[in-house]
C-alpha positions as CSV (number, residue, x, y, z in Angstrom):
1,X,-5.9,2.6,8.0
2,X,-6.3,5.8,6.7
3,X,-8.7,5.0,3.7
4,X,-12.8,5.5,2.6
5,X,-14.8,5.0,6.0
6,X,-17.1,1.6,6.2
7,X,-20.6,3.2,6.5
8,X,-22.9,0.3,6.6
9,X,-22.2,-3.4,7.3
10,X,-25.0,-6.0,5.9
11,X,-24.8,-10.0,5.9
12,X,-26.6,-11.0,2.2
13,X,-28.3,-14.0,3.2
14,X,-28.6,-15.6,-0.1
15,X,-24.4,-16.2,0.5
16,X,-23.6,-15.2,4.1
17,X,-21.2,-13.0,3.1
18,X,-20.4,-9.7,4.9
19,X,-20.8,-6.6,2.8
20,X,-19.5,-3.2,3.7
21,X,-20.4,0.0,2.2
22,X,-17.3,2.5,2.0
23,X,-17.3,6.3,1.8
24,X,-16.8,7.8,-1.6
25,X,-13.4,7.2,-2.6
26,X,-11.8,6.1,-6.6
27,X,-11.5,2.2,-7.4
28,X,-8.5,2.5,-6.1
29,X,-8.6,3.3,-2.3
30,X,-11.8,1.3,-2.5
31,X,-9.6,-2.1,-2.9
32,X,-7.1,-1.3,-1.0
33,X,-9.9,-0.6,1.7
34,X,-11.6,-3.9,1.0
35,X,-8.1,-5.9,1.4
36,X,-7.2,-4.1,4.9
37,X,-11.0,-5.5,5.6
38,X,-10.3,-8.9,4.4
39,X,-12.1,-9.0,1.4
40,X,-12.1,-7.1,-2.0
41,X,-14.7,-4.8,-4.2
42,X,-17.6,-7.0,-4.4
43,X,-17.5,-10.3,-7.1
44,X,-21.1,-10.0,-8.6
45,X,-22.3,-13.8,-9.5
46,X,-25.7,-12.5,-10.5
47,X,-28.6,-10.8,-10.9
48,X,-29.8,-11.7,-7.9
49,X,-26.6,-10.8,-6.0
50,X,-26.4,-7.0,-8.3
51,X,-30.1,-6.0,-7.2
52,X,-29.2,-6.9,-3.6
53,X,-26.6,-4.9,-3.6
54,X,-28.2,-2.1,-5.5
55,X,-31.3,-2.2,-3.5
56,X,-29.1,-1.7,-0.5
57,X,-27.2,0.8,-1.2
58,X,-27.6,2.0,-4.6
59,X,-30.4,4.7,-4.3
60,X,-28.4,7.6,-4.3
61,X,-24.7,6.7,-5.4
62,X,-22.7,4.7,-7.9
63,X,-21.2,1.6,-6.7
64,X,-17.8,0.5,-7.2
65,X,-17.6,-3.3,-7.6
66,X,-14.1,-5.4,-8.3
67,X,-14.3,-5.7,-11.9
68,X,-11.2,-3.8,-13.1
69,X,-9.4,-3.9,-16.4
70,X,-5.6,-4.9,-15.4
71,X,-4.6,-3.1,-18.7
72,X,-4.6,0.2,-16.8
73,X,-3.5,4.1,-18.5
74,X,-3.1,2.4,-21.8
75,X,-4.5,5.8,-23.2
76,X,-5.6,4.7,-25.9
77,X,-9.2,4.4,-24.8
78,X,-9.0,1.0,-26.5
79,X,-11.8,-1.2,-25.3
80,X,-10.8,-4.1,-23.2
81,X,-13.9,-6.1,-22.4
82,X,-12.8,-9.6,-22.6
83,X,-9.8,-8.6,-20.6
84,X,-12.3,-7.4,-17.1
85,X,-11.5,-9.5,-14.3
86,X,-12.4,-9.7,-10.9
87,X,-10.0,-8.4,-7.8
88,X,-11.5,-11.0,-5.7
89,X,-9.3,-13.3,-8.4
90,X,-12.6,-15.6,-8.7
91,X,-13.5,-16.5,-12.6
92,X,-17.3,-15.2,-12.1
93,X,-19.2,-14.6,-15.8
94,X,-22.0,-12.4,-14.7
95,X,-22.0,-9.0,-16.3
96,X,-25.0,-6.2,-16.9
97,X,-22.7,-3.8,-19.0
98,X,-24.8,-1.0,-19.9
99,X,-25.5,-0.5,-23.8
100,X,-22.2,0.6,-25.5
101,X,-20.2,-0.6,-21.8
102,X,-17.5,-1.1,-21.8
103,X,-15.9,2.0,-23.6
104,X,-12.2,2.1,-22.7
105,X,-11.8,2.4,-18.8
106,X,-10.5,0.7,-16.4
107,X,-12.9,0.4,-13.6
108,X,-16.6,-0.9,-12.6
109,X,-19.5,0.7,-10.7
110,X,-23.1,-0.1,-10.8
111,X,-25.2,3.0,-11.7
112,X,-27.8,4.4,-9.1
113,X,-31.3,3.3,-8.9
114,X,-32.4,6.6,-10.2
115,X,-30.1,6.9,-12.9
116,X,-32.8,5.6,-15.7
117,X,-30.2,2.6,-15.9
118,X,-29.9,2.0,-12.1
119,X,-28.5,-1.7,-11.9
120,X,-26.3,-1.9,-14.9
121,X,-22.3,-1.3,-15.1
122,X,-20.7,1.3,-16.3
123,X,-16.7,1.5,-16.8
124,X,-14.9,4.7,-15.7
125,X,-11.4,5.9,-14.4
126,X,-10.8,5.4,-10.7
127,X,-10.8,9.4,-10.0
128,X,-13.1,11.2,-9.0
129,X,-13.9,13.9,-11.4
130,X,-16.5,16.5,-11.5
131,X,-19.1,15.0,-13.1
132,X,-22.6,15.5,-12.3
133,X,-23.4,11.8,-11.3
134,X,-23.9,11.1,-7.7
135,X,-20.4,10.5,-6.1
136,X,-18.9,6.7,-6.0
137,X,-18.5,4.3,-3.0
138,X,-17.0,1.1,-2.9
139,X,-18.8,-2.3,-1.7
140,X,-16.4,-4.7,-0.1
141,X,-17.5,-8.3,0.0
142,X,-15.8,-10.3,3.1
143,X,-16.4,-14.2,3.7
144,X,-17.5,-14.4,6.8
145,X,-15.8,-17.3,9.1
146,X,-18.3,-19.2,11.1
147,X,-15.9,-20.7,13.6
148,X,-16.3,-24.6,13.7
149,X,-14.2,-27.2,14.0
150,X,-11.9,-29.4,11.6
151,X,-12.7,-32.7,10.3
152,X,-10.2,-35.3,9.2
153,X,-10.2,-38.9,7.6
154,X,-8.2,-40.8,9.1
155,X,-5.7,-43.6,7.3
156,X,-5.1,-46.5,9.0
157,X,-2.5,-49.5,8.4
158,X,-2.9,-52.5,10.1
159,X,-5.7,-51.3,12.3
160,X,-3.0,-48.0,13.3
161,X,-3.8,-44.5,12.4
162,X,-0.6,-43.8,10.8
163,X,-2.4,-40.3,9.0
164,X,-5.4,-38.0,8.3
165,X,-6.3,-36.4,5.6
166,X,-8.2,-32.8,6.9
167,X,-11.3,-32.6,4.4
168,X,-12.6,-29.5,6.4
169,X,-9.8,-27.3,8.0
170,X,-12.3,-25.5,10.1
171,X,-12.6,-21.6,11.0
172,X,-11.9,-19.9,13.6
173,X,-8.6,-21.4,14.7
174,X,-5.6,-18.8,15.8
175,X,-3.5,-21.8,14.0
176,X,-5.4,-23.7,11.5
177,X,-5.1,-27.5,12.0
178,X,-2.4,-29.4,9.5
């Protein structure tokens, strides 16, 4: 597809999600990576889910995650904070801003281990400048499907199924049950 590499591939078990490590690239490739891989930058819920990723693959680079300011290039370097959502589209409140984050940009990364902040978020612009930091990769977060089957209710009239109502649409399925 013509974007960042995937260099690593890791299931978290605390959420059986797949994770997937990408090349260094901006914010931007890095998304449209993680869509052509069926997820997005990775939604951090918690602590618990940031040092995971961090201890994974955050030794020696900075780690772009999905939270992204939507008002991009205002150029103003107006602070946006309450305005950071997640690309995923999920509603997730975690955050470990860094002291004084976030200051104006658009995009997220968690800051390498050895960083003397390593774990905490920093906003910056999706390009890759020449700055002294280690270089950025992106982490795409993927829900894995364990195929199984559907489940339905069904409604009956008169001792006649006349209906189901699917309460579990399964995974797996070329054509998901209706």
């Amino acid at each position: 597809f013509g974007g960042p590499a995937v260099l690593d591939t890791a299931i978290n078990p605390a959420n059986g999600h797949a994770y997937y490590l990408l090349a260094n690239s901006d914010w931007t490739n890095a998304e449209t990576a993680a869509i052509g891989l069926g997820g997005h930058l990775a939604t951090v819920r918690s602590l618990t889910e940031n040092n995971w990723i961090l201890n994974r693959w955050g030794t020696n680079r900075n780690l772009w995650i999905g939270l992204h300011d939507p008002v991009i290039g205002d150029g103003g370097g107006t602070q946006h904070a309450s305005n950071f959502v997640w690309s995923s589209g999920e509603t997730a409140s975690y955050r470990n801003w860094r002291s004084g984050e976030p200051s104006g940009d658009d995009f997220t990364y968690i800051y390498w281990i050895a960083s003397g902040v390593g774990g905490q978020w920093n906003d910056a612009t999706s390009t890759l400048d020449n700055s002294p930091e280690p270089p950025y990769y992106g982490v795409v977060e993927a829900v894995v499907c364990t195929p199984h089957h559907a489940t339905a209710t069904a409604i009956t009239n008169n001792h006649f199924v006349v209906g189901a109502t699917i309460t579990d649409s399964g995974c797996g399925y070329t054509n998901a049950p209706q």
